[in-house]
N, C-alpha and C positions, 0 to 999 in steps of 0.2 A: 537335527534338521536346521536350526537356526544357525549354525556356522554355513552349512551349503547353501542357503537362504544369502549367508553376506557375501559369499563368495560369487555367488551367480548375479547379484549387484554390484561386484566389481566386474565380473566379466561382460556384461550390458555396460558399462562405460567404455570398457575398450570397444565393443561392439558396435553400439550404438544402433539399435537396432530400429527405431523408425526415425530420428534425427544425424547419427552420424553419418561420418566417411564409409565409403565401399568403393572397391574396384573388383575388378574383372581377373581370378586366378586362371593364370593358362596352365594347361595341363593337358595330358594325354586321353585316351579315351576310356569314359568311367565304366568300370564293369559292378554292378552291384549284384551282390549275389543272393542265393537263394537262403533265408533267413527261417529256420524251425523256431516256431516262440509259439507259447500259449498266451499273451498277451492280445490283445482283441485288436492292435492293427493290423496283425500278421495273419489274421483268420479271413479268409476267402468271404465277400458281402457274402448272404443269402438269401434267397427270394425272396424281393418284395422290401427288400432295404433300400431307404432313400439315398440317391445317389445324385452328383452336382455333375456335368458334360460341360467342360472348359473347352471353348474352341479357341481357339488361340494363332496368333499370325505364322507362328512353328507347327502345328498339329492340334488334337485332340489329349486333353488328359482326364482320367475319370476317377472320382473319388467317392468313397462309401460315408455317411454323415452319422452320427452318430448323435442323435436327438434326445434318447435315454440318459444321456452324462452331460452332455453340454446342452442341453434344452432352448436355451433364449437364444446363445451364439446360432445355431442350426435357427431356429425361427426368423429370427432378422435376414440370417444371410438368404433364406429359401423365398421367405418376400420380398426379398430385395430384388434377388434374379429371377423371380416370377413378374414382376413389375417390370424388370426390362432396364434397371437400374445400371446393372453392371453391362450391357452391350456397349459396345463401340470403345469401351474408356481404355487404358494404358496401363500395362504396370509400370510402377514411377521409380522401383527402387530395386535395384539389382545386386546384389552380393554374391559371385561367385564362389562355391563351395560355403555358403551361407543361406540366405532365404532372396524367393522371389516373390514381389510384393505390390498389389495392386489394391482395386476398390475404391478409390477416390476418383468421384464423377468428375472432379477438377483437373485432374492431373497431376495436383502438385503434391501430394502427400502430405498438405494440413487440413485437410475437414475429409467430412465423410460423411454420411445417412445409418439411421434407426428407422425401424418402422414406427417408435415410441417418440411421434415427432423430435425426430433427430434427436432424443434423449440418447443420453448413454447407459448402455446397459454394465452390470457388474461380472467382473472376473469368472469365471467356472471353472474350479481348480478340481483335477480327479486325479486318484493314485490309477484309475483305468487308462486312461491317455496321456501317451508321452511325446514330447518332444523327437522323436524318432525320424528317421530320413523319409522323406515324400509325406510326415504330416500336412493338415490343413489347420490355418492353426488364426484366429481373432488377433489380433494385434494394438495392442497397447501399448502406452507411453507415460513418462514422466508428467508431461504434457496434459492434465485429463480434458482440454478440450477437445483432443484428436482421439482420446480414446476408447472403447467398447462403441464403436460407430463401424461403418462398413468395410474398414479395410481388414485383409488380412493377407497369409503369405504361404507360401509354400516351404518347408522344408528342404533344402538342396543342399548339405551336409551331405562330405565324400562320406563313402565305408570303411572310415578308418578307422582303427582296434583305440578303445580306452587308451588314454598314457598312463601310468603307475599310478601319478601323484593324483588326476583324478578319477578314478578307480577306489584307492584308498578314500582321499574324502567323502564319495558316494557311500561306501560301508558304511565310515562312521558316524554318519548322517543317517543313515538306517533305511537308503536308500533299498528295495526287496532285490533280492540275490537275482528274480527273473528281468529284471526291471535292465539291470547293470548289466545282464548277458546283454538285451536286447540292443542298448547300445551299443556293447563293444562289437555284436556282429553287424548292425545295421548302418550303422553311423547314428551321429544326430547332436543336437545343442539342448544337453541336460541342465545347466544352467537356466533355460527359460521356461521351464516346468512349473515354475511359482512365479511366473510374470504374467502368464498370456496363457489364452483359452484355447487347447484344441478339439475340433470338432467335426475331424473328418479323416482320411487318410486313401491316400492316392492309391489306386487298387491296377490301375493302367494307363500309362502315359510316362511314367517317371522321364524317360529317356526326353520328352517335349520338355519336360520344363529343365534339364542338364542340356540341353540346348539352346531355351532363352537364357539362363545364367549365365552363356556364353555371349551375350549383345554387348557391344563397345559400350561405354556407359561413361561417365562424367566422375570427378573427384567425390560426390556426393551419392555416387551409384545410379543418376539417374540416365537411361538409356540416352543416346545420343539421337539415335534415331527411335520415333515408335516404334513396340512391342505394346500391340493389340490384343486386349481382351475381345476377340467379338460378340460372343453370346455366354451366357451361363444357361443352360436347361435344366430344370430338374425335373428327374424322375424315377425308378423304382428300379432296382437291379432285378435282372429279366427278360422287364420289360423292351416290346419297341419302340425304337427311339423316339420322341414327341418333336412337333416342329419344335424350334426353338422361339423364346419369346419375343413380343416386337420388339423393333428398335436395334434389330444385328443388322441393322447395313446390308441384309441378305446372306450372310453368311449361315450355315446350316451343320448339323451335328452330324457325325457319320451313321450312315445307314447300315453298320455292320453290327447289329446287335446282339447278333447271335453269336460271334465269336467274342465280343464283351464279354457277352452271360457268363460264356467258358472260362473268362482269366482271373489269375490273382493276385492279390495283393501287389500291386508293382514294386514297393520298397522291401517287400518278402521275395520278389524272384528276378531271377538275371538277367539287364539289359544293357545295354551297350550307346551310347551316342560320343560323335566325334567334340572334341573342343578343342578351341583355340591354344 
């Protein structure tokens, strides 16, 4: 584990995942497919599972939370966007075929909010939550002023198949044989599984956020123009929709709850959006 450990701290420096470079990959249109896994982001919520409603300046995206493995990450983020923290702000950091990344009232992606007077909270590392495409995932840095605070990012890694070489390293790393499927059929950035906390996983929407990863964006990844986070709502898979918190500018979650209820996992099943 400790070689995969140095290697996924080299691949965060090329990376650079909340201080480096990012640009904007153009590509065709991403088809991700329907993913069989017993791993718990591929399992349809269940009634009465807390779940986060991203309205977003592209659409709606809805994620199932997972409070039992990640506890504090879920705490902070749920009071956050119950307080109304996260309406109106921006995502500031765009990596196409990378992550989409917001949470910072400021907009620049150096500070952030705890409910623990802006304390930071610690890592929550689980062999249950991976890195996997359309995770939701706390966001940390070298940096520890900017880190376990209220940013965090989307998963938006293509569906593209393990390479050999790491594949091989995951074995012998002793990475679980379900773990390696889930990647290779899902997509996703298995190197930051020992960096950063995940705490949710996009169950509908995926195709909104492979459409913000598509925003023109700067040498630094930061959009050119705003991409608006309007509202976060949370509320309970099933359930119907809640207004959203104050502080959305008026913007509103969709009232189609009942066809929510229905769907799954969106990184487990097939959607399509155009890109640049």
């Amino acid at each position: 584990m400790r070689r995969f450990i140095a290697l996924a701290a080299a691949a965060l420096l090329a990376a650079g995942l909340l201080t480096g470079c990012g640009g904007g990959a153009a590509g065709s249109s991403i088809k991700r497919p329907q993913v069989e896994s017993e791993e718990l982001q591929f399992q349809a919520p269940a009634e009465g599972d807390p779940i986060a409603i991203f309205n977003t300046s592209a659409g709606e995206v809805r994620a199932v939370l997972y409070p039992d493995v990640a506890p504090m990450a879920v705490e902070n983020f749920t009071r956050l966007a119950q307080e109304g923290y996260y309406n109106g702000t921006s995502f500031h950091r765009i990596v196409s075929g990378f992550v989409v990344q917001g949470g910072d009232a400021s907009g620049s992606g150096t500070t952030g909010s705890t409910i623990w007077n802006n304390n930071p909270y610690p890592k929550e590392i689980s062999d249950q939550l991976h890195h996997y495409s359309g995770a939701l995932c706390a966001a940390f840095s070298p940096d520890e002023s900017v880190s376990g605070l209220s940013q965090f990012y989307f998963v938006q890694s293509l569906p593209e198949k393990l390479d050999d070489s790491l594949r091989t390293q995951m074995e012998e790393a002793g990475v679980r044989t379900e773990v390696i499927e889930a990647y290779d059929a899902a997509g996703g950035l298995p190197y930051l599984d020992y960096t950063d906390t995940v705490f949710g996983q996009i169950y509908e929407g995926m195709d909104v956020v492979d459409t913000l990863a598509q925003s023109e964006v700067d040498e630094n990844g930061k959009p050119l123009e705003d991409v608006l986070l309007n509202s976060v709502t949370i509320s309970t898979y099933g359930a119907a929709d809640p207004a959203p918190a104050s502080g959305s500018d008026g913007a509103s979650a969709s009232s189609q709850a009942s066809s929510a209820a229905q769907s799954t996992p969106q990184s487990a099943s097939q959607s399509t959006s155009q890109t640049e």
